[in-house]
LUMMARGU-874929 format. One record per residue (C-alpha): residue in one letter; chain; x, y, z. Coordinates in steps of 0.2 Angstrom, whole numbers, always signed. Each point is the difference from the previous one (the first is absolute). Example, Ala and Ser with C-alpha at 12.3 -4.5 7.8 and 13.67 -1.06 7.14 Angstrom:
! LUMMARGU-874929
PT   residu   chaine       u       v       w
PT        a        A     +62     -22     +39
PT        s        A      +6     +17      -3
END
This chain:
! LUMMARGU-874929
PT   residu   chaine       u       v       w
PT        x        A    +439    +565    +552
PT        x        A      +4      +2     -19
PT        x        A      +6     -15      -9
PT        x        A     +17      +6      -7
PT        x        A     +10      -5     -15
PT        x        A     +18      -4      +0
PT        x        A     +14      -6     -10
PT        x        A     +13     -11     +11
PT        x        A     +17      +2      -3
PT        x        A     +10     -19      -4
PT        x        A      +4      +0     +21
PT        x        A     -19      -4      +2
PT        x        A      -1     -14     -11
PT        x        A      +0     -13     +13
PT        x        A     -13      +9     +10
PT        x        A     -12      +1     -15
PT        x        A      +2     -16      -4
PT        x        A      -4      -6     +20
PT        x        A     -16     +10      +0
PT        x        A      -5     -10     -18
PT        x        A      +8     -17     +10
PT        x        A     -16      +3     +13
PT        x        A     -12      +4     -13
PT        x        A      +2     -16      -8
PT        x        A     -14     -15      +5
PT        x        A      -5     -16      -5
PT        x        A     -19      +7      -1
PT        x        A      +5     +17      -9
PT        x        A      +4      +8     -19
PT        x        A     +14      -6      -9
PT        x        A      +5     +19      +1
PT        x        A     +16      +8      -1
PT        x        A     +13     -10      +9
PT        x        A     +18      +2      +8
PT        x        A      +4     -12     -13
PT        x        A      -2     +11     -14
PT        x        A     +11     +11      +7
PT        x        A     +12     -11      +1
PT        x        A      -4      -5     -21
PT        x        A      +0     +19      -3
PT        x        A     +18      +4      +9
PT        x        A      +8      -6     -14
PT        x        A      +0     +17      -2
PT        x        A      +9      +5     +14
PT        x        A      -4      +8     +16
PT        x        A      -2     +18      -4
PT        x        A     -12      -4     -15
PT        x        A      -9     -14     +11
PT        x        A      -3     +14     +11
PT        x        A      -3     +15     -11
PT        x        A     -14     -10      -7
PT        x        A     -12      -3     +16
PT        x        A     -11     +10      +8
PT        x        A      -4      -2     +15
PT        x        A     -16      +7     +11
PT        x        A      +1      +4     +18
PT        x        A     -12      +6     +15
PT        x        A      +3      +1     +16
PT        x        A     +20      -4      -6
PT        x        A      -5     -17      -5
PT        x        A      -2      -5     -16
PT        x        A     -18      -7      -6
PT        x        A      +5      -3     -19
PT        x        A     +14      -3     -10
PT        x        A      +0      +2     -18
PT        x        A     +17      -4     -15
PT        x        A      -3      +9     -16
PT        x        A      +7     -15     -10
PT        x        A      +7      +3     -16
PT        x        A      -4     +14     -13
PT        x        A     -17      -3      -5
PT        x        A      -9     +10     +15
PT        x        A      -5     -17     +10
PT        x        A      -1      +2     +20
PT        x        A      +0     -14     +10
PT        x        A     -10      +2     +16
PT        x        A      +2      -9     +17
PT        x        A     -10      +6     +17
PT        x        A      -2      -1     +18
PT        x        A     -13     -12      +2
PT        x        A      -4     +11     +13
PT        x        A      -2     +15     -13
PT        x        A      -8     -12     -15
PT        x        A     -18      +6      +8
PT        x        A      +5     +19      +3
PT        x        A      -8     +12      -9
PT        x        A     +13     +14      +2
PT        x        A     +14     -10      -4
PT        x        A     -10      -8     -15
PT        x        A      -3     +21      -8
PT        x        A     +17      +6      +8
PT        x        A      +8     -14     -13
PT        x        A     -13      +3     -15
PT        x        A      +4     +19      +2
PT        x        A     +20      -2      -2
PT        x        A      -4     -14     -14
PT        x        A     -10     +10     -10
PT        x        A     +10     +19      +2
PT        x        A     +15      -2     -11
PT        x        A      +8     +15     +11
PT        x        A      +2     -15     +16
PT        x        A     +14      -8      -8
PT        x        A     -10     -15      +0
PT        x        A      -4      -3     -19
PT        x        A      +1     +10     -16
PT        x        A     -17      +6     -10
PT        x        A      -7     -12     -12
PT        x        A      +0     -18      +1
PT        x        A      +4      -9     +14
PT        x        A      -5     -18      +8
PT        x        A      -4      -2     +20
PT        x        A      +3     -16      +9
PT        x        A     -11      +1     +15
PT        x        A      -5     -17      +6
PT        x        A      -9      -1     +14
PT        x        A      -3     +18      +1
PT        x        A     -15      +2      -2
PT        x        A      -5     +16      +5
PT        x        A     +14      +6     -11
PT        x        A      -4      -7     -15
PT        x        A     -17      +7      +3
PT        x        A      +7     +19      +2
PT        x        A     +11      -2     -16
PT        x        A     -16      -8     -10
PT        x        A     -10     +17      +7
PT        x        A     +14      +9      -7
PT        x        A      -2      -6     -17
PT        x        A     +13     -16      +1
PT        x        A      -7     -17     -10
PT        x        A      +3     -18      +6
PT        x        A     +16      -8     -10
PT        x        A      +3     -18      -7
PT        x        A      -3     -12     +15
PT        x        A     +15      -8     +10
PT        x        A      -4     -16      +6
PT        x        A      +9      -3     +19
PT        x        A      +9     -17      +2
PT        x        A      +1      -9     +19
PT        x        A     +10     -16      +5
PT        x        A      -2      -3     +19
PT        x        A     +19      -7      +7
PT        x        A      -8      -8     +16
PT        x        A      +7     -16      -6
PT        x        A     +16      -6      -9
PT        x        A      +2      +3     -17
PT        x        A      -2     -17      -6
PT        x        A      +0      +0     -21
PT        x        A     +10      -9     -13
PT        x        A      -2     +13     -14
PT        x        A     +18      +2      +0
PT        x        A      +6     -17      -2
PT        x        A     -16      -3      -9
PT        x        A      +7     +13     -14
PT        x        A     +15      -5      -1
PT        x        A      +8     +16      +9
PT        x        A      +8      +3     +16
PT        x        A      -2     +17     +10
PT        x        A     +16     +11      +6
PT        x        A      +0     +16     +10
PT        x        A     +11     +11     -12
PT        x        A     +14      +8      +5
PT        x        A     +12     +12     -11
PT        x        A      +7     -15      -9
PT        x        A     -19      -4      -8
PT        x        A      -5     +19      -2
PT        x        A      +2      +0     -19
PT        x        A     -11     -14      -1
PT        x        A     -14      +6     +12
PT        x        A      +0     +16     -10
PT        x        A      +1      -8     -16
PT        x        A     -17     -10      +4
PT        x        A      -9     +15      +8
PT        x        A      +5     +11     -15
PT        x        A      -7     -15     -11
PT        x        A     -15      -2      +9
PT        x        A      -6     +19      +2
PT        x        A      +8      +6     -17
PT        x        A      +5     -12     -12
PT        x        A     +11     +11     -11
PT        x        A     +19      -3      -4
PT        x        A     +12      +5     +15
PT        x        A     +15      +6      -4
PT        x        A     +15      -5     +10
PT        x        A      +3     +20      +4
PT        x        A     -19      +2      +6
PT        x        A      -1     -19      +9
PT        x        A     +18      +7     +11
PT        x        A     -12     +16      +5
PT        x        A     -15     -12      +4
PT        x        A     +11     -11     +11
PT        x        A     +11     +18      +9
PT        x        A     -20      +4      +4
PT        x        A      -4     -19      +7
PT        x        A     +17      +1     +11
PT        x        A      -6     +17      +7
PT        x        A     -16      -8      +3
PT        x        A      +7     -16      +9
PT        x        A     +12     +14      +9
PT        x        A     -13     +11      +6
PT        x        A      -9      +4     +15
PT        x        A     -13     -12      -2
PT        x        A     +12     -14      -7
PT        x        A      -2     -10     +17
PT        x        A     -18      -2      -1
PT        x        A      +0      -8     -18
PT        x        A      +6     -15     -11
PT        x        A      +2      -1     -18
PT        x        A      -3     -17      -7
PT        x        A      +6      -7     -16
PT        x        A      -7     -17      -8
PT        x        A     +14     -11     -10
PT        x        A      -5     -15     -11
PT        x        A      +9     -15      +0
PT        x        A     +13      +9     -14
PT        x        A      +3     +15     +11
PT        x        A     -10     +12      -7
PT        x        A      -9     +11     +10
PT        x        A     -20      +1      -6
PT        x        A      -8      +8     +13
PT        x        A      +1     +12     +15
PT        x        A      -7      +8     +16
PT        x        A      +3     +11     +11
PT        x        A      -8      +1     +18
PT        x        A      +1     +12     +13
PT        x        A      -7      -2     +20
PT        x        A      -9     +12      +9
PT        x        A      +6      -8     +18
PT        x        A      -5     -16      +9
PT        x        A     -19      -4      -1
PT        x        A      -4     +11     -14
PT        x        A      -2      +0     -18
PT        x        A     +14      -2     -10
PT        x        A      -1      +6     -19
PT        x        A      +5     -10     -16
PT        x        A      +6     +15     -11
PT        x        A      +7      -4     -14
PT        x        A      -4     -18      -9
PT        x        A      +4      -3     -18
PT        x        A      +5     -13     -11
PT        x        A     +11      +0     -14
PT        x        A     -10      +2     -18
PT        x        A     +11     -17      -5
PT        x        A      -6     -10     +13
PT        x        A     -20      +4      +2
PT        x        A     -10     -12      +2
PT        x        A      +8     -13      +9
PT        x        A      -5      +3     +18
PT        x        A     +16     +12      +5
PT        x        A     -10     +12      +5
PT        x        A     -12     -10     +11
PT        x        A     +19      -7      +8
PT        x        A      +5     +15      +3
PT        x        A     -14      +8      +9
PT        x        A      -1     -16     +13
PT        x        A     +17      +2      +2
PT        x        A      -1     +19      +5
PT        x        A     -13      -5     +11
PT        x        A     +12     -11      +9
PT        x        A     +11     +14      +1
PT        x        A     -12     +10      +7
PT        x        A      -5     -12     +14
PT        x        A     +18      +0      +2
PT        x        A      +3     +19      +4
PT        x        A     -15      +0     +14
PT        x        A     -14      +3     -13
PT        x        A     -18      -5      +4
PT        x        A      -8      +0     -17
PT        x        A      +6      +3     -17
PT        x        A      -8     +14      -9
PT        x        A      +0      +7     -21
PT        x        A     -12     +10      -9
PT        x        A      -1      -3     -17
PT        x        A      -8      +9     -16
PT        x        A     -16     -10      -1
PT        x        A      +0      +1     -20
PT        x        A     +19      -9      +2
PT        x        A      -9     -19      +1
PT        x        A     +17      -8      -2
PT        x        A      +8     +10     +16
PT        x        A     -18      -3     +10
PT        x        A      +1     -19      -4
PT        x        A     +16      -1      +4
PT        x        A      -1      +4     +16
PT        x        A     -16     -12      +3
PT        x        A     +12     -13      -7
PT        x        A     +11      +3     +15
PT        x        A     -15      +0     +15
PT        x        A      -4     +18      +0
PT        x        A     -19      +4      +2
PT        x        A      -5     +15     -11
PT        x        A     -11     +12      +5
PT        x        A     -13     +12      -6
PT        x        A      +7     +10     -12
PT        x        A      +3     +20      +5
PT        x        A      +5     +16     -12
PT        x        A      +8     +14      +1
PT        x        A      -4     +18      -2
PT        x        A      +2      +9     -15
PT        x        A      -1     +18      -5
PT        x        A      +0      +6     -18
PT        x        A     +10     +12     -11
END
């Protein structure tokens, strides 16, 4: 039977996200998680929705891709069952590579296949390039989160609620932009945090602030589970540009680790841009093992 290509409608978001839930293991790809649908609601719904694709056969699905933001990248989960399938692997290079499928527009655009290996050899015979390498982060959660980071910092760890949403938002807009916000744009960044924290996948996720011993929140995360004895993802982690280099960050990340043994979680995963040695070690600093480094695909103008 044909593998066929659909777009669910904000109804099927939960059952997306459950096929991604049993696609996640300890042993497998950092690859695309429910968790990052949970960061990308901040959205909303219907543009959560609009933006996946989802491949069936036999009216189950065997891969699950979001087109996350404008830039032409597709992030790719699979069936492990399907990762070693030859039709499923040129049913999803053909709808990749036609700009006609609804799946990406012509020029250049960026595949995230980890662990697909048959796919990424059907885009490279198509003419796509391997990208800058990702290196992919694992903290095992068997045992109690045991680390003074936190107190060792000088910063204690909430879970943030509405009354700490301009803070969280006015760390992660530090850490991942670092120009002026305005008062007008941070009251847009926080109505787009609350309809995350609001949205469907707002029970499955935490959004943790660090405050120092002033007050002042100086770093974030965000964690998001994938259902008891799974994988849970850490998705965002920043630190505020005023307070790098003081450990926060490391804190932070042990703390959402906790969290994420908390919710069910068996391990805590993160990919992070291999070139960004700051991230990378930041996370080693908080007892995750890195990884071989993977890339992306990526197709020319």
């Amino acid at each position: 039977m044909d593998v066929v290509l659909t777009i669910p409608a904000p109804g099927e978001l939960h059952a997306v996200a459950a096929h991604l839930d049993a696609w996640q293991t300890d042993r497998g790809p950092v690859h695309l998680h429910p968790g990052d649908l949970g960061w990308y609601s901040m959205r909303g719904a219907e543009r959560t929705a609009a933006d996946l694709r989802v491949w069936s056969r036999h009216g189950r699905p065997v891969a699950v891709g979001l087109l996350d933001g404008p830039d032409g990248l597709l992030r790719l989960a699979l069936d492990p069952d399907a990762r070693e399938d030859q039709d499923v692997a040129e049913a999803i290079a053909d709808d990749v590579v036609d700009a006609d499928r609804d799946v990406l527009p012509g020029g250049e655009a960026v595949v995230e296949a980890r662990g697909a290996t048959l796919l990424a050899q059907a885009l490279r015979a198509r003419g796509w390039q391997d990208d800058e390498p990702w290196t992919p982060l694992h903290r095992d959660l068997a045992e109690a989160v045991t680390d003074t980071r936190a107190s060792g910092s000088g910063v204690r760890v909430e879970v943030a609620g509405a009354d700490l949403a301009h803070a969280w938002t006015a760390v992660h807009w530090s850490a991942f932009r670092g120009s002026p916000l305005s008062e007008s744009r941070h009251r847009e960044v926080v109505d787009w945090w609350r309809t995350m924290t609001d949205g469907p996948f707002a029970e499955r996720g935490r959004t943790l602030v660090a405050l120092d011993a002033d007050d002042a929140a100086v770093a974030v995360a965000g964690v998001w589970s994938a259902g008891t004895g799974r994988p849970g993802l850490v998705e965002p982690m920043g630190v505020h540009r005023d307070h790098r280099g003081k450990g926060h960050g490391a804190a932070v990340c042990v703390a959402a680790a906790a969290a994420l043994r908390e919710l069910g979680s068996s391990s805590a995963v993160v990919c992070a841009e291999t070139s960004n040695v700051g991230a990378v070690s930041t996370y080693v600093a908080a007892g995750f093992v890195a990884g071989a480094p993977v890339t992306d695909l990526r197709r020319g103008s």
